[in-house]
Each structure stands twice: as C-alpha cells, then as structure tokens.
C-alpha positions in Angstrom: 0.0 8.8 18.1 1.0 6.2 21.2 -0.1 3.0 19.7 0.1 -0.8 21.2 -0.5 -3.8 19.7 -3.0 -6.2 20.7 -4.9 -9.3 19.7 -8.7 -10.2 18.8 -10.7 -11.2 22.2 -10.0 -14.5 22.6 -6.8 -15.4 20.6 -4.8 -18.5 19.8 -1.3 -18.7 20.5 -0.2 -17.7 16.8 -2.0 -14.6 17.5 -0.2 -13.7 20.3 2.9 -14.6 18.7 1.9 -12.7 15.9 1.2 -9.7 17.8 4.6 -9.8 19.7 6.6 -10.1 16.6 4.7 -6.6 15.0 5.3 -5.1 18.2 9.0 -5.8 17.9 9.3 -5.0 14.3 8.0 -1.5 14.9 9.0 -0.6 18.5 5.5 -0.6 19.7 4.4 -2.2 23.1 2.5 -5.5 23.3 -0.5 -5.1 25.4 -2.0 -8.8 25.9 -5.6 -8.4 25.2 -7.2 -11.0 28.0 -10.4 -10.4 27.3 -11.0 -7.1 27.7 -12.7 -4.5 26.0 -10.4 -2.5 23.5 -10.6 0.7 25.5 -9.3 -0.7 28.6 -6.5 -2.4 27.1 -5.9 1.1 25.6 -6.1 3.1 29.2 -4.0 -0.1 30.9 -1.4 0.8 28.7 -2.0 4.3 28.5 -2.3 4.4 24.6 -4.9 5.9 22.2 -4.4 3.4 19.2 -4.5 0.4 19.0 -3.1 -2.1 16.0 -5.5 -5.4 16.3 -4.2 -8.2 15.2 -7.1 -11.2 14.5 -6.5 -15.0 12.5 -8.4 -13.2 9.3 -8.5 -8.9 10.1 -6.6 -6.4 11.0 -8.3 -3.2 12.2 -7.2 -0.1 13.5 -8.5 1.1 17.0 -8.9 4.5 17.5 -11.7 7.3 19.2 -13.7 4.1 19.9 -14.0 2.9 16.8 -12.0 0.0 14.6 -11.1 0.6 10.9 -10.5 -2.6 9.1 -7.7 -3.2 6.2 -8.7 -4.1 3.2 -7.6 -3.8 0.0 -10.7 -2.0 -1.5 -11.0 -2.3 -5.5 -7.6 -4.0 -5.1 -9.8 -7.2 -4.1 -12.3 -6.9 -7.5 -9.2 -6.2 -9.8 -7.0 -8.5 -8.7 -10.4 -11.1 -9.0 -11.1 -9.9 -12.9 -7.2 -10.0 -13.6 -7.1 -14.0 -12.7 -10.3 -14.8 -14.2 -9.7 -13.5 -17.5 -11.8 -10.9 -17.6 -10.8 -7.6 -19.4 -14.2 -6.2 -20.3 -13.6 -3.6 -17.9 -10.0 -1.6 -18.1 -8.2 -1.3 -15.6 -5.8 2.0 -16.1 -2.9 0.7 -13.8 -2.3 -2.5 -15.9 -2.5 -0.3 -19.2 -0.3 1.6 -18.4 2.6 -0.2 -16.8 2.3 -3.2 -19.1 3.3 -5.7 -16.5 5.0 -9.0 -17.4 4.8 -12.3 -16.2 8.3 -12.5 -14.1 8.9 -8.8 -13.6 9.9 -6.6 -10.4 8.0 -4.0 -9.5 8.2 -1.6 -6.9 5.4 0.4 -5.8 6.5 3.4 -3.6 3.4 4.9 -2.9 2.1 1.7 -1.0 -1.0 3.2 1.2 -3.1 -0.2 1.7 -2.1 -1.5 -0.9 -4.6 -1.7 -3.5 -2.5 -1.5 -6.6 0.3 -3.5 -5.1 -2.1 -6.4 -4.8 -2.9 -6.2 -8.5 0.1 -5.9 -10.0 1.0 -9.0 -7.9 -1.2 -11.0 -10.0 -0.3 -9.5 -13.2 3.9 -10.5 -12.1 2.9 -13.9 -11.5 4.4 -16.8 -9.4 8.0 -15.2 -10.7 7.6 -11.7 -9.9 8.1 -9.8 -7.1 6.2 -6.6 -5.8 8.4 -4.5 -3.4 6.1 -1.5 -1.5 7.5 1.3 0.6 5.3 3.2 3.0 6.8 5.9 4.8 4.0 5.6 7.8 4.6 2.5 10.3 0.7 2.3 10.7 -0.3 2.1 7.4 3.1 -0.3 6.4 2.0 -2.8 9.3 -1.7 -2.9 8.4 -1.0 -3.5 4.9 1.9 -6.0 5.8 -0.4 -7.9 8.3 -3.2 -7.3 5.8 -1.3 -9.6 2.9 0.0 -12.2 5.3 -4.3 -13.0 6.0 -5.0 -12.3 2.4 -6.3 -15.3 0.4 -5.0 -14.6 -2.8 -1.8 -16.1 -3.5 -0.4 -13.3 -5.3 -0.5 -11.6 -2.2 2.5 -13.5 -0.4 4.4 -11.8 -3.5 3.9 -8.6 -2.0 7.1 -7.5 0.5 6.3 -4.2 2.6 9.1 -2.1 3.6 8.1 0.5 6.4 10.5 3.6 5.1 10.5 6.6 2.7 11.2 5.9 -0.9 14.1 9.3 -0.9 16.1 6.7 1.9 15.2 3.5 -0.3 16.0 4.7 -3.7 19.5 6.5 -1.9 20.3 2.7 -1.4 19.0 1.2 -4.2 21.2 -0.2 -7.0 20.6 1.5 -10.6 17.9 -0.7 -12.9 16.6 -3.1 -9.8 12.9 -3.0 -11.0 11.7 -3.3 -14.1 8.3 -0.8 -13.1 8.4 2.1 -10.8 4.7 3.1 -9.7 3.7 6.2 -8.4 -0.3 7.1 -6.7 0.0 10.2 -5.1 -3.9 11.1 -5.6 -4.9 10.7 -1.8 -4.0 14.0 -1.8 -6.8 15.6 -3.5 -10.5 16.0 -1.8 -12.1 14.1 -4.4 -10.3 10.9 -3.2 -12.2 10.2 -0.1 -14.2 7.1 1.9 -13.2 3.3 3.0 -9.4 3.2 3.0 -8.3 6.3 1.7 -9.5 8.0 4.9 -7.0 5.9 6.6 -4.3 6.8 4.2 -5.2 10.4 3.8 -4.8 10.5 7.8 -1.6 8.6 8.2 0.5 8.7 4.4 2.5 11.2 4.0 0.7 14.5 2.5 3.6 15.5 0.6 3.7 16.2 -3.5 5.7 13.7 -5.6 8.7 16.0 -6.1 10.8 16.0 -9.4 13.6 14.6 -7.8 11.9 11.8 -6.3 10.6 11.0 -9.7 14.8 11.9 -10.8 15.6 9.0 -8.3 12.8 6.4 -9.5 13.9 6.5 -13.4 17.6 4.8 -11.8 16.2 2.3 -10.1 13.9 1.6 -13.1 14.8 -0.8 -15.9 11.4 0.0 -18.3 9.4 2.8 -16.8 8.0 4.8 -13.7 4.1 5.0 -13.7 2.4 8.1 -12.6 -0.9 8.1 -11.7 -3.3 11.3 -11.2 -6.7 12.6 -11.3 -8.4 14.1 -14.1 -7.7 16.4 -15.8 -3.7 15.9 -14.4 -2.7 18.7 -11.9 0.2 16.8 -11.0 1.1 15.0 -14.4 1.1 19.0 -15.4 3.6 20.2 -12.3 5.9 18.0 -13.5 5.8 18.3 -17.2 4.1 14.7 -18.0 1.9 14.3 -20.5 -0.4 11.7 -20.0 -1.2 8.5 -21.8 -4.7 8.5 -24.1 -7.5 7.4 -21.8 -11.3 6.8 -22.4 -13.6 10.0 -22.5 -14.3 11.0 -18.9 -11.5 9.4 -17.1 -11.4 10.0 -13.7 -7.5 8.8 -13.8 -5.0 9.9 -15.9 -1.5 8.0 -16.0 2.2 8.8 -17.3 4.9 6.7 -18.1 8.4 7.8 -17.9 11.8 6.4 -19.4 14.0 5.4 -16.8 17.6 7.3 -17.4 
C-alpha cells in the first residue's frame, strides 16, 4: 500500500498540523489537500490510499471510496458501562473483571472496540495500553480516540508494533489484564470495521508462545476471546469460562506465571 496523509476539504490550521504530525510519526508523506477532490490529491502524489484526517473523522481512502473509524459496539458498551446499565452482559467485562485503577493492555487492538470499554471500566486511574501491529489500523484508531467524546478514551495509548517485540521489552507483571481478540479471523466475523481489520490486522493465529509471553507481563490474567463453540480456546488447550446458552463468544482466562 503507498499511502499519504491528507486533511478534510477545507481544514483549519490544527488539521493541518494534525496531519503533518501523523505523517511524521509513521513515515508517510503529507499531501496538503487544497481543495481538491481525494483522487487527485491521490494521483498528485502518486498514492493509492489515503489517511484523512477531519476536526471529528477519520476515514480511510481507498478504490474511491472512504471507510470511516469508529468504534462499532465499542460506542454502545462503553454508553451502558457509564450509565449503569448491566441488563445486557457484556462477555469482555465478565470475564476480565476490570478494576477501577487497573492497567490493561490490549494486544489485539484492531479499532479498538474493546479497548474503548475497558477504558471506562479502569476509570480516571487506569490506563489502557493497545498494540497494533498494522500502521493503518494503529493511526486510525489513535486519531480515532484523540476525536472521540468519551473521556475514557484519552486513557487509551496506541502503540503501532507487534505484541512478540513489545512483550520482548516488557518488564514481568506491568499489567494487571492481558486481552486477546483474535476472532477477525474467522468468516463469520464480517461487516462495518472488521472489514477494515480483516484487510489490514495481521491474519496470523495467537500462538502459544505469544500467549507464554503475555502471562509475564500479566499481574491477574490474560483474556482470550473466541467464537463459539472455541476452535481456538481448543488449539491451545483453554477451557472456556460458563457463558449463556447460544453464545456466540466464548472467553478464557489464564493465570499469569
């Protein structure tokens, strides 16, 4: 992919700022929008994506069409979580038990729907740390919390690398909760953003050493999340926590070593 970054049609100066500074974080060009139509900023600088960067969106320009961040479900969760409202379970919080003041690091960040959740459920003194192996989806999701309204998500801190490098680097016990979602992966798990993670995330299993190298870095436990009934949760010899009848996720905890 040869990718620029660019503004919305008629930006403000903290857009273009904005746009300069993502660029420079992530070795892209700049390509100053001035009005034109997306495609011919594209062929001026002889891309074929584009990362736009608006004062409230951030879309995705590619093939002629924009794809827009958003946290999906994230949104409604996080919405239910700070009003109160439990009638409806949500499987991540069950299972990771999240505390008020906790760390948590979520290294399967996509767009990040369950990073924005648990950032409500840490609270004003947590902190959510989310690694994304692809630079596309890392700087949507990055750009995508920095517009968010929610407050829980300036608790969110993206880090655009691999979690094998991270947790190499990583001191033992730094989080209290380790999550895992690898479930892009399957068919089933298609439409709105998981198209966008399907096409960029990385396609790859979570390995048992990966899941070796979480439980040091993990002070309670690692969450892993599958679909029913568990193809993964089986690879790996989990065995997954009870769930309603007809779940269409299943989820794991593991003891950190």
């Amino acid at each position: 992919m040869r990718l620029a970054v660019t503004t919305a049609l008629d930006p403000d100066r903290a857009e273009r700022d904005a746009a300069e500074r993502v660029a420079s974080t992530y070795g892209w060009p700049s390509a100053p929008r001035e009005g034109r139509p997306l495609a011919e900023v594209a062929a001026r600088c002889d891309v074929d994506s584009l990362l736009v960067l608006g004062a409230r969106r951030v879309t995705l320009w590619a093939d002629g069409v924009e794809r827009l961040w958003a946290p999906g479900m994230g949104e409604l969760r996080l919405k239910r979580l700070m009003s109160g409202e439990r009638t409806t379970r949500d499987g991540l919080l069950d299972a990771a038990d999240l505390q008020p003041g906790d760390a948590v690091l979520d290294a399967t960040l996509g767009l990040g729907m369950d990073a924005l959740v648990a950032a409500g459920a840490v609270g004003p003194g947590g902190t959510v740390v989310g690694l994304e192996a692809s630079p596309v989806l890392a700087a949507m999701a990055s750009e995508g919390f920095r517009r968010h309204g929610a407050e829980a998500a300036r608790r969110i801190a993206v880090v655009a690398t691999d979690a094998d490098a991270f947790f190499g680097r990583t001191a033992a016990r730094s989080f209290d909760v380790v999550l895992f979602d690898p479930m892009f992966r399957h068919a089933k798990a298609q439409g709105g953003g998981f198209d966008l993670v399907r096409e960029f995330g990385d396609p790859g299993p979570l390995t048992a050493e990966r899941l070796f190298q979480a439980r040091h870095v993990a002070r309670r436990w690692v969450v892993v999340k599958d679909g029913a009934p568990g193809p993964d949760l089986a690879r790996l010899g989990l065995t997954p926590l009870p769930s309603a009848r007809g779940a269409r996720r299943l989820y794991a905890r593991v003891a950190p070593l």
